[in-house]
C-alpha positions as CSV (number, residue, x, y, z in Angstrom):
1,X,0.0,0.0,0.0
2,X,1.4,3.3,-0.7
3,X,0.2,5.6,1.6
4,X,2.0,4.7,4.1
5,X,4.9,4.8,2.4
6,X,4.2,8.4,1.6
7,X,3.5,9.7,5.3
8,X,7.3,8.2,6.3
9,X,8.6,11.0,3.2
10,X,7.0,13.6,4.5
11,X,8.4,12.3,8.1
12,X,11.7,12.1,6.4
13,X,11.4,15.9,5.0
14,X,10.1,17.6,8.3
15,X,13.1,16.1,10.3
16,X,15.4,17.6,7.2
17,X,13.4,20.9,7.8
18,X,13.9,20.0,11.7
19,X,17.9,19.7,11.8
20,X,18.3,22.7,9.3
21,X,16.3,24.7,12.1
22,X,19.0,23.3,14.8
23,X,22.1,24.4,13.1
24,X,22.2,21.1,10.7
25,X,23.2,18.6,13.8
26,X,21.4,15.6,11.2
27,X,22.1,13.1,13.7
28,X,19.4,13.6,15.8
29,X,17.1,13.8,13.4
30,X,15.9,11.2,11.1
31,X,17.5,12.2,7.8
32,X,16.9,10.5,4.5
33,X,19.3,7.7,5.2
34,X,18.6,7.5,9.0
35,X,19.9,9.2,12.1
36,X,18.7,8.9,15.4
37,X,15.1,9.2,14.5
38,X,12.6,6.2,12.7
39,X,9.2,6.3,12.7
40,X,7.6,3.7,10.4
41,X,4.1,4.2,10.0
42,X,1.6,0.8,10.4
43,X,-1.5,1.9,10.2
44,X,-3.7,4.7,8.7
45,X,-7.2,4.6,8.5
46,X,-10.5,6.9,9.0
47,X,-12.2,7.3,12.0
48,X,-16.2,7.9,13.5
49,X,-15.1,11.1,14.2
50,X,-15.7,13.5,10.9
51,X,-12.4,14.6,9.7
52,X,-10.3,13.0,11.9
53,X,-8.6,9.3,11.1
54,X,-5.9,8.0,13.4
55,X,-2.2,6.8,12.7
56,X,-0.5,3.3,14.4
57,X,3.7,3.5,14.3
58,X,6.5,2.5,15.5
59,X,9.3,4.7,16.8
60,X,12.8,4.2,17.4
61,X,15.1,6.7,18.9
62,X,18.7,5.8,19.1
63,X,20.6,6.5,22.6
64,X,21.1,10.5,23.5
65,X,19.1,11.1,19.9
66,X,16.4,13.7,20.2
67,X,13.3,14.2,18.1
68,X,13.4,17.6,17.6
69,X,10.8,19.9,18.7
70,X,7.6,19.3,16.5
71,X,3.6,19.4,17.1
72,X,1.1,17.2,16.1
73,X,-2.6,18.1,14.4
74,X,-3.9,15.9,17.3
75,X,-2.9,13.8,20.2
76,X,-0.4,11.2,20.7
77,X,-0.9,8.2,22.7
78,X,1.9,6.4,23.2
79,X,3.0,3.2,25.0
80,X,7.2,2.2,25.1
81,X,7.8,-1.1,24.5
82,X,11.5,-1.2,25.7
83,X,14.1,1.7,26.7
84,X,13.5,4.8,27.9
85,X,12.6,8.3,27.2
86,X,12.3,12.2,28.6
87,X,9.4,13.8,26.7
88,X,9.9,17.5,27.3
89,X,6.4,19.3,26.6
90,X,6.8,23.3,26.6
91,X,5.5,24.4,30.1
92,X,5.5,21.1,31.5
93,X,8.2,19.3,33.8
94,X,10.5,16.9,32.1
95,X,8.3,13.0,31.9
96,X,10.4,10.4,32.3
97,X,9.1,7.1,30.7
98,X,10.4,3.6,30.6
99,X,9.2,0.6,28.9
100,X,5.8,-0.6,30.2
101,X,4.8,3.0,30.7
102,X,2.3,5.4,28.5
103,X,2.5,9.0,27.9
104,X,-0.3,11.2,25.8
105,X,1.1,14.7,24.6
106,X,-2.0,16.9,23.7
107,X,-2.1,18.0,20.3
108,X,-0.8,21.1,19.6
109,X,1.6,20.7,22.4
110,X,5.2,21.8,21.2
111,X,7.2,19.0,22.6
112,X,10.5,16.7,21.9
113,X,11.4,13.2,23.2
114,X,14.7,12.2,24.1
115,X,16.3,9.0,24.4
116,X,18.4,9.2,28.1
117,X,19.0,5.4,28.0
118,X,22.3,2.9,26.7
119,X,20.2,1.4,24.2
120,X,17.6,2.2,21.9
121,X,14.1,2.8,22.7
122,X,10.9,1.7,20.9
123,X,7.7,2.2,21.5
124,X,4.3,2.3,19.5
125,X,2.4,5.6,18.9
126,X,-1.2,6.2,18.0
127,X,-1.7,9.4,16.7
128,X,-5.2,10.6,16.7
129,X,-5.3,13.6,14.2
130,X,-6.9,15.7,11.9
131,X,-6.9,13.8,8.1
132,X,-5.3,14.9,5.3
133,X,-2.6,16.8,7.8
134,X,1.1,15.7,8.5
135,X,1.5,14.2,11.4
136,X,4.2,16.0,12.6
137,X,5.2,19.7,12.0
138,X,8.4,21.1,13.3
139,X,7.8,23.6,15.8
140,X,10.2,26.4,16.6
């Protein structure tokens, strides 16, 4: 299916957009032949809710890699299988999450997610968001 395959290329151009904005450090950012940074996408589909359709993937963030600060068009629901991670939402205290453990970042929330663990961590993310929009947009 392509689709799918199309959401990780726009993925893959935000987080070029995304380490251009951070003076060019490309790896922590996923860049179009990796980095620190995957998100591969499982699942997109419509939802009940006009407008909206929701989006399954998997994440992996290499150890000390960051995101890089970005928003979504909706919330993020997300449960770490293995690893652990800070997510740093703007006006909140540093979460600290480890595997077994769920976070949700609101949407619109400007917020970044590093990895402060040895080994890389994974974890799946449902993204509940408005359809026809990226799911992520670098935020400044």
């Amino acid at each position: 299916m392509s689709v799918p395959l199309l959401r990780l290329e726009t993925d893959n151009e935000i987080a070029k957009r995304l380490a251009v904005r951070a003076g060019n450090r490309c790896d922590r950012f996923l860049c179009a032949q990796g980095g620190g940074f995957h998100r591969t996408v499982l699942l997109k589909k419509d939802l009940s809710i006009p407008g909206h359709e929701t989006v399954v993937a998997r994440v992996e963030i290499e150890p000390g890699a960051f995101v890089g600060r970005h928003t979504h068009p909706g919330e993020e629901i997300s449960y770490v299988l293995d690893g652990q991670v800070d997510i740093l939402i703007e006006g909140q205290p540093p979460l600290h999450v480890k595997g077994g453990e769920s976070f949700m970042v609101p949407a619109g929330a400007k917020h970044d997610a590093q990895n402060t663990g040895s080994a890389p961590m994974h974890l799946v993310a449902v993204y509940v968001v408005e359809k026809g929009k990226p799911v992520a947009t670098p935020a400044p």
